[in-house]
C-alpha positions as CSV (number, residue, x, y, z in Angstrom):
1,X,23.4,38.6,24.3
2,X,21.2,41.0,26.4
3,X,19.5,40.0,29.6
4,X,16.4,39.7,28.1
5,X,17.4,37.5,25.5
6,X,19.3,35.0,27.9
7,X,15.9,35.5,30.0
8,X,14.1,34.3,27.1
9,X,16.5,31.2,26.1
10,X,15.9,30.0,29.7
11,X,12.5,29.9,29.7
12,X,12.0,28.4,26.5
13,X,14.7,25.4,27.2
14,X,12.4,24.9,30.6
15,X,9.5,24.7,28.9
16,X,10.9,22.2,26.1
17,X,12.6,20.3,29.1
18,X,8.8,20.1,31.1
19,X,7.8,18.5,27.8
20,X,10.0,16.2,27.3
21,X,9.8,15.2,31.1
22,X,6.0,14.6,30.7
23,X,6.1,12.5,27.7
24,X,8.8,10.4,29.5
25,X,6.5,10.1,32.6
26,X,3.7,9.1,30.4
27,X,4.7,6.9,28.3
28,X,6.6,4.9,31.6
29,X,2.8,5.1,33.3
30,X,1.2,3.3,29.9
31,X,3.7,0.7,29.7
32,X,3.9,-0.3,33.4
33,X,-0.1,-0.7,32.7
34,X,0.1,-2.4,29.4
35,X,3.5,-4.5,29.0
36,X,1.5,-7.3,29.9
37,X,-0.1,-7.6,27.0
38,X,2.8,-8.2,24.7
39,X,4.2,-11.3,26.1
40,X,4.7,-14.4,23.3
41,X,4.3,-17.2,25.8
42,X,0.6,-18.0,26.7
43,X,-0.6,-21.0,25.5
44,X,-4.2,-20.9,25.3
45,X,-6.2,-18.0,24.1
46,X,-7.9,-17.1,27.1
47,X,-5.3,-17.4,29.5
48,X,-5.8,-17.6,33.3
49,X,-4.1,-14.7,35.1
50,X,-4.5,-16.1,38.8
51,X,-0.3,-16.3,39.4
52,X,-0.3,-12.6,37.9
53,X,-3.0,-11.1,41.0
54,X,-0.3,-11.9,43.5
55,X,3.0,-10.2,41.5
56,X,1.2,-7.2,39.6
57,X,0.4,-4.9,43.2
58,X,1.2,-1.6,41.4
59,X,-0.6,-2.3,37.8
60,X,-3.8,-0.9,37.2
61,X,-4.8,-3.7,34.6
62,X,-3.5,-6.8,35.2
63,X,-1.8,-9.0,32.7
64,X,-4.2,-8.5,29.3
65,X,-4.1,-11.9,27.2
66,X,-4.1,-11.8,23.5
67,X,-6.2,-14.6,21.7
68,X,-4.1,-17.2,20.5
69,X,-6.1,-20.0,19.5
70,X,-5.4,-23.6,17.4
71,X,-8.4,-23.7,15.6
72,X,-7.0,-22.1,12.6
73,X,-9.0,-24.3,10.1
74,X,-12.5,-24.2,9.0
75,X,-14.3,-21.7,7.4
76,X,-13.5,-18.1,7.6
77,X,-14.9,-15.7,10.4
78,X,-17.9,-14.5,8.4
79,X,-18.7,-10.8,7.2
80,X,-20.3,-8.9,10.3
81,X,-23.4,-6.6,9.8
82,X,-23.3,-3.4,9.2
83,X,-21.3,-2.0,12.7
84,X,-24.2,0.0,14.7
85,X,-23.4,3.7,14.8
86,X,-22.2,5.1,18.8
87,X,-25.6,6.8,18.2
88,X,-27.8,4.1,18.5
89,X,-28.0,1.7,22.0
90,X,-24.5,0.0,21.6
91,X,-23.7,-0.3,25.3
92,X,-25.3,-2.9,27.4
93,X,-27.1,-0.7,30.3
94,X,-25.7,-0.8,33.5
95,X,-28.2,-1.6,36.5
96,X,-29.1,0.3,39.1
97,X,-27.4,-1.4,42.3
98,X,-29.1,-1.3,46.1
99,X,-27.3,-3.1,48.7
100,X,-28.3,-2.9,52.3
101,X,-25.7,-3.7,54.9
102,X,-26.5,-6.0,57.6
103,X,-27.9,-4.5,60.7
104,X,-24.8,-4.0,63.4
105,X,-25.2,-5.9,67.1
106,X,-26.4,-3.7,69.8
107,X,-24.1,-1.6,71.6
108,X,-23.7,-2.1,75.6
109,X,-24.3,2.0,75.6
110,X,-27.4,2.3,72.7
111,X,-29.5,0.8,69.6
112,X,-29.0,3.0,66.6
113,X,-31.0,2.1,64.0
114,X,-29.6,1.5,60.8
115,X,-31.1,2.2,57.4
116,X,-30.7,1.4,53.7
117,X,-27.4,2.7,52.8
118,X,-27.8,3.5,48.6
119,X,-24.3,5.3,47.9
120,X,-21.0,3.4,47.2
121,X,-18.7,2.3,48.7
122,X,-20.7,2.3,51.9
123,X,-23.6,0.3,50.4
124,X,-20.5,-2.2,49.3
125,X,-18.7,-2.8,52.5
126,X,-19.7,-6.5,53.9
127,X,-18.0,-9.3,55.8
128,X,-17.0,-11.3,52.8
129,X,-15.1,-8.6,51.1
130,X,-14.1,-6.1,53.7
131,X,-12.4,-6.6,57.4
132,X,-14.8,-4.0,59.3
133,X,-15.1,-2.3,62.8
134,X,-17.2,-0.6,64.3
135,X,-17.1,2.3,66.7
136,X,-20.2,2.9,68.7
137,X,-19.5,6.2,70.3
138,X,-20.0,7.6,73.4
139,X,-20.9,11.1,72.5
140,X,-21.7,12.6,68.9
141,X,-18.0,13.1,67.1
142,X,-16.5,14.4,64.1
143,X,-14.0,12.8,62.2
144,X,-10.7,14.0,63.6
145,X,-11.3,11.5,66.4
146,X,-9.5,9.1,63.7
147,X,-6.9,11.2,63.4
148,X,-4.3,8.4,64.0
149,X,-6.2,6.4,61.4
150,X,-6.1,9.1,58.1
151,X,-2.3,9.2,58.5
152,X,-1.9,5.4,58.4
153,X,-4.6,5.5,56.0
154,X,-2.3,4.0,53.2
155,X,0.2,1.7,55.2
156,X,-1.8,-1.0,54.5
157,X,-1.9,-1.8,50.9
158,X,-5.5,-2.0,50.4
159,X,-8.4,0.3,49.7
160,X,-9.6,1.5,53.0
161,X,-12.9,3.2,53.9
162,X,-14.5,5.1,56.7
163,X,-18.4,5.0,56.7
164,X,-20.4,7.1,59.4
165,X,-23.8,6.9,60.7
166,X,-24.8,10.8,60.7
167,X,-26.6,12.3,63.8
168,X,-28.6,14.6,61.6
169,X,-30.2,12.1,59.3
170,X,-30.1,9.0,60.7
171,X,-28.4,7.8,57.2
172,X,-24.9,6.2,56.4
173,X,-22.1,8.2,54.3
174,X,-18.3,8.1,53.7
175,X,-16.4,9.9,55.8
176,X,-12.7,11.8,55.4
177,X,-10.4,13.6,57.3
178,X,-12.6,16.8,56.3
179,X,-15.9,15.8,57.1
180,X,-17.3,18.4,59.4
181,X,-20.5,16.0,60.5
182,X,-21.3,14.7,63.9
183,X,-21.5,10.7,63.9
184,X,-23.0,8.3,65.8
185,X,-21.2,5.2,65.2
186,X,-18.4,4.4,62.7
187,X,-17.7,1.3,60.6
188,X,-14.2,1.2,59.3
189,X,-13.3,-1.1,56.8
190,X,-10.3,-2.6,55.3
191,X,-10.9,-4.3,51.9
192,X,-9.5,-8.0,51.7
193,X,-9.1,-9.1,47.8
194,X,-7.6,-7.1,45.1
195,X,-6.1,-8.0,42.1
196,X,-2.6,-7.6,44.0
197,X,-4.2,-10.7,46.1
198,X,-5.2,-11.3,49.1
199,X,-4.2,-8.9,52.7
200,X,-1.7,-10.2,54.9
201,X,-2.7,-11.7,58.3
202,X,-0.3,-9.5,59.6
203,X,-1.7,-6.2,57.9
204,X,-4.8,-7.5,59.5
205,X,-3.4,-7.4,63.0
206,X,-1.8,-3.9,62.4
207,X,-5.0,-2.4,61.4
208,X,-7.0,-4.1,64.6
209,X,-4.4,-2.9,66.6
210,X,-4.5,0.3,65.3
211,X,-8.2,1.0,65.5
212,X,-9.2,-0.7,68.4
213,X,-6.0,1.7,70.2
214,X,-8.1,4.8,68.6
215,X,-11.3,3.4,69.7
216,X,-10.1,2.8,73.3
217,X,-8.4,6.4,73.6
218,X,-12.1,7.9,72.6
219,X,-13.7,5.5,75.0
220,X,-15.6,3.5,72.0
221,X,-17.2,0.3,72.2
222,X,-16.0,-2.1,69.6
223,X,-17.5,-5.0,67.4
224,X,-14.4,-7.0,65.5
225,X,-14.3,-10.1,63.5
226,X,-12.2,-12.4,64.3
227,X,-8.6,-12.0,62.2
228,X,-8.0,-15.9,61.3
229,X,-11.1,-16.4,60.2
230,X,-11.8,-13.5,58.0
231,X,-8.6,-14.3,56.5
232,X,-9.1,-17.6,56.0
233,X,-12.5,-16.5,54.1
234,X,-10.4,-14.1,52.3
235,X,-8.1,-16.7,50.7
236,X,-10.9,-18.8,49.5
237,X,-12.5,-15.6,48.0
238,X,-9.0,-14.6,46.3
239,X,-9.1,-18.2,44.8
240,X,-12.3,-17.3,43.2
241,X,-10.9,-14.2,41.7
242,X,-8.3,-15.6,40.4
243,X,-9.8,-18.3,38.4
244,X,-11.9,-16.0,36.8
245,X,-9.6,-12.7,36.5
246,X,-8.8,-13.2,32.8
247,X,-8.8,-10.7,30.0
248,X,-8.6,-11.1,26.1
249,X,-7.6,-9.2,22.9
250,X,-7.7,-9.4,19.4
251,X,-4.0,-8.0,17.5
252,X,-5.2,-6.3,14.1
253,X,-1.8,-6.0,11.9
254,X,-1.2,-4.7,8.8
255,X,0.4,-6.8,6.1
256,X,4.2,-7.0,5.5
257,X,6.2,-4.3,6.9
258,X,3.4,-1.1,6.4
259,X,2.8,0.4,9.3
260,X,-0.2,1.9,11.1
261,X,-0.4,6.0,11.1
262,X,-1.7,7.4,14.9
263,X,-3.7,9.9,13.3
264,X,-5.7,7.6,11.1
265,X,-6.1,5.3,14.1
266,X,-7.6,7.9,16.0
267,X,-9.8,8.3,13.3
268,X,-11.3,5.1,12.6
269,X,-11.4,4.7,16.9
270,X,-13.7,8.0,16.8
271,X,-16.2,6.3,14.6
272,X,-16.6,3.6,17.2
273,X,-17.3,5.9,19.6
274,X,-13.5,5.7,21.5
275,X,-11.8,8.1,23.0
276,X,-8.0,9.0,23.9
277,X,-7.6,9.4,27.6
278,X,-5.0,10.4,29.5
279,X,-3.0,7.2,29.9
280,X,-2.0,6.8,25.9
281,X,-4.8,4.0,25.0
282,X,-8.5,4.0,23.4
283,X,-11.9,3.1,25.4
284,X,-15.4,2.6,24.7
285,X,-17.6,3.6,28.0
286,X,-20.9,3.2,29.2
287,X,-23.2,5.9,30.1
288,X,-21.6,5.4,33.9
289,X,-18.3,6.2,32.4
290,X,-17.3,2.4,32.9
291,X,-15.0,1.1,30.8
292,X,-16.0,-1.4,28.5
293,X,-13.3,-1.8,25.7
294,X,-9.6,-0.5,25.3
295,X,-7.8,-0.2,22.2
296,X,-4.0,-0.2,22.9
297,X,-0.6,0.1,20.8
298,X,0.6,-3.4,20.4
299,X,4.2,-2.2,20.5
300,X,3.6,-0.6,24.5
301,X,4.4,3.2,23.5
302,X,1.5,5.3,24.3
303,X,-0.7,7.3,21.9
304,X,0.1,11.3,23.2
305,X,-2.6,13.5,21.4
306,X,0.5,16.1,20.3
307,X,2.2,13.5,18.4
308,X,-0.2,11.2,16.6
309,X,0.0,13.0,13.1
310,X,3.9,11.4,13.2
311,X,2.8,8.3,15.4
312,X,3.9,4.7,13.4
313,X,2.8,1.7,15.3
314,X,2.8,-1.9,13.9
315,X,-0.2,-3.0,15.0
316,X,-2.9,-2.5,17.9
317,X,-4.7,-4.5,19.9
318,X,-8.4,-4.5,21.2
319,X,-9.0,-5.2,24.8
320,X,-12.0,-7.0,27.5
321,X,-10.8,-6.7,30.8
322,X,-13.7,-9.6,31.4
323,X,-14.9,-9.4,35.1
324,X,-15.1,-5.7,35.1
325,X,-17.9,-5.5,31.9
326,X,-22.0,-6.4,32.6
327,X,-22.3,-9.2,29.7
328,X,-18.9,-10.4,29.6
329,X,-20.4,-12.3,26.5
330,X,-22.3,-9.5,25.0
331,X,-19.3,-7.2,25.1
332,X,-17.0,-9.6,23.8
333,X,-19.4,-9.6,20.4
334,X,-19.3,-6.1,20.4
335,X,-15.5,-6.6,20.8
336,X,-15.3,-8.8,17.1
337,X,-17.4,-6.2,15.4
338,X,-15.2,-3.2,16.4
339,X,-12.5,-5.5,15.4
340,X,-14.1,-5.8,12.0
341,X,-14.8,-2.6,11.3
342,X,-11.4,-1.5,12.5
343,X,-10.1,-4.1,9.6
344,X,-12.2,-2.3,7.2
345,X,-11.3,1.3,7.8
346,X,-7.2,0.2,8.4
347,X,-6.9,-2.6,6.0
348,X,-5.8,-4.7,8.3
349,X,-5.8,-8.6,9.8
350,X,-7.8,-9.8,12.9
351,X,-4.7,-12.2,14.0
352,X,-3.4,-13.9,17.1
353,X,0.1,-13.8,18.4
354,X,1.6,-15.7,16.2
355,X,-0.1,-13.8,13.1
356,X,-2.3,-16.7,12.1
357,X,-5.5,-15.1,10.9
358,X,-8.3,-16.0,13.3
359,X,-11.3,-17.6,12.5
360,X,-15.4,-18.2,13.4
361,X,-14.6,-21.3,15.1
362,X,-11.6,-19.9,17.1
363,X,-13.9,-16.8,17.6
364,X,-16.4,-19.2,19.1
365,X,-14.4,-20.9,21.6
366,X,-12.8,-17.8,22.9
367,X,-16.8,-16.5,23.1
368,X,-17.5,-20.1,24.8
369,X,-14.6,-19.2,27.6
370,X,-16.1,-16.5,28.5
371,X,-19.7,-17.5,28.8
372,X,-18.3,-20.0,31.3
373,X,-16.6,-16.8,33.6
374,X,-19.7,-15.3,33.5
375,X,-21.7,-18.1,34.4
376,X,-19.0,-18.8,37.5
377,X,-19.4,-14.9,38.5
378,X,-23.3,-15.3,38.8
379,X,-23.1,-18.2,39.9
380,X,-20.9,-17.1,42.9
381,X,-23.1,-14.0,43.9
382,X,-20.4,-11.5,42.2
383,X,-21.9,-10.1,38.7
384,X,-20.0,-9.0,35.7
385,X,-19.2,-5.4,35.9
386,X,-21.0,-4.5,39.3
387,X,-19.0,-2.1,41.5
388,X,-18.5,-4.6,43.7
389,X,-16.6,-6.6,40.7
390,X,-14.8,-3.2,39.7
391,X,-13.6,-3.0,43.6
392,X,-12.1,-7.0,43.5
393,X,-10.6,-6.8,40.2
394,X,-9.2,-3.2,40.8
């Protein structure tokens, strides 16, 4: 064998063995997100995911809940209209959002006014679900004078964010390491609730300690809340989460032992408007790129756009991740007619986990269930599907 040849071998067994790492990377990403889903052992068909906040820290959905109703009898789920073409206004809108953050207390050095702040996360960032400081500064600074703070930026286990008041507009913006601006004043806050559960008191302390060292070494006056109680607010807001974190899905199986082909799946999801992303599953999004619905293998290996003409799965499920949506109950109808229409163009069964055929009336309590999350949501100044939703259940 000549050089060349043996040159040649190499590089083609590296690329085969890049591949096959890949696929092996991916398809342990999709079922860290999605194992969830598959467990036999809820007992009601919107089941309450509050235990699962506190043991999933590294899942990027939390656990996803199959409907598995007892109202099996009664009259069959009746035939849907005619599903609406992706064409036509399918997607609930999203609104436009305008928060404006409280006005800071005066510093001992200035008053800096403070106006409406329109761009996330800064327009997010607020006492009930963020632990914030603020720096009023002595002098105009850039951002390296939180130098200690970006390389401790992820010791804390929540979503952290640096918002500064520029000198040159007089408006608020996130900050980074990078940011070549001159500030005024700094807020830096430390998000409380996530669906890992609620920070630590002592995470709290390290990340006082840490800023207030920074803001002491730059000669900063300081405004902080007071650790026990924020925490104390943050376990009641946690709670809250909890109780109304839930997600459902509806299993469409084929009958007997055929199984489903990826390519045809893929297919019939395109007509619906879904689209394969990176992590191996389906979703429907709204015009902000939101997603509203996920279509997912029921058997946990990811769909891999270079395999799906020799894909076999036997069976897939359709997914609301409920607080994250705007019209939890809207979307869930949408939900039942893709499931329909995904029965039509598979020829399969809209089932729960036990494979009993579902019905209207079980259809109607799981659509009751989550008329009564939304309600709590709105109810509790935290709507449906708002970025300030999509931060909590994160």
């Amino acid at each position: 064998m000549s050089d060349l040849q043996a040159a040649l071998l190499a590089i083609g067994l590296g690329v085969v063995f890049t591949v096959y790492v890949f696929g092996w990377w991916k398809q342990r990403q999709y079922s860290r997100k999605f194992d969830a889903a598959f467990r036999q052992s809820h007992d009601d068909a919107l089941y309450q995911v509050s235990a699962a906040r506190h043991e999933a820290a590294d899942y990027t959905l939390d656990e996803i809940v199959m409907i598995n109703t007892d109202v099996t009898s009664g009259a069959n789920m009746a035939e849907p209209a005619e599903f609406i073409k992706p064409a036509e206004p399918l997607i609930p809108a999203e609104p436009a959002e305008s928060v404006i953050p409280p006005v800071p207390e005066e510093s001992a050095i200035s008053k800096i006014p403070v106006v409406p702040v329109m761009t996330e996360p800064c327009s997010l960032l607020n006492a009930r679900s963020d632990f914030i400081i603020e720096l009023h500064l002595t002098e105009p600074s850039l951002a390296n004078v939180l130098d200690g703070l970006w390389q401790r930026k992820f010791d804390f286990r929540k979503p952290l964010h640096v918002c500064g008041l520029l000198i040159s507009t007089g408006q608020w913006e996130r900050v980074i390491a990078e940011s070549s601006a001159l500030y005024s004043q700094l807020r830096i806050a430390l998000q409380l609730v996530d669906r890992s559960g609620v920070i630590s008191v002592s995470k709290l302390v390290d990340f006082r300690d840490l800023v207030t060292g920074i803001a002491q070494s730059i000669n900063a006056v300081t405004t902080i809340p007071d650790v026990m109680k924020t925490h104390a607010a943050a376990l009641g807001l946690d709670a809250f989460c909890a109780e109304v974190d839930q997600m459902v899905g509806i299993n469409l199986l084929p009958s007997g032992d055929r199984l489903l082909n990826g390519e045809k799946i893929t297919e019939a999801a395109a007509i619906l408007g879904m689209k394969l992303e990176a992590d191996g599953a389906f979703y429907l999004s709204n015009a902000q790129a939101h997603s509203l619905i996920t279509l997912i293998n029921k058997d946990s290996k990811p769909f891999m756009h270079h395999n799906l003409a020799n894909f076999t799965t036997p069976g897939i499920t359709l997914v609301l991740d409920v607080p994250r949506v705007e019209k939890p109950v809207a979307t869930f109808d949408l939900l039942v007619n893709m499931a329909h229409m995904l029965a039509r163009e598979l020829h399969v069964d809209l089932v729960d986990d036990q494979r009993v055929p579902l019905t209207e009336a079980g259809i109607a309590l799981i659509r009751a269930q989550i008329a009564e999350v939304e309600a709590k949501m709105l109810g509790n100044d935290l709507a449906p599907g708002s970025a300030q939703a999509r931060r909590l259940f994160a």
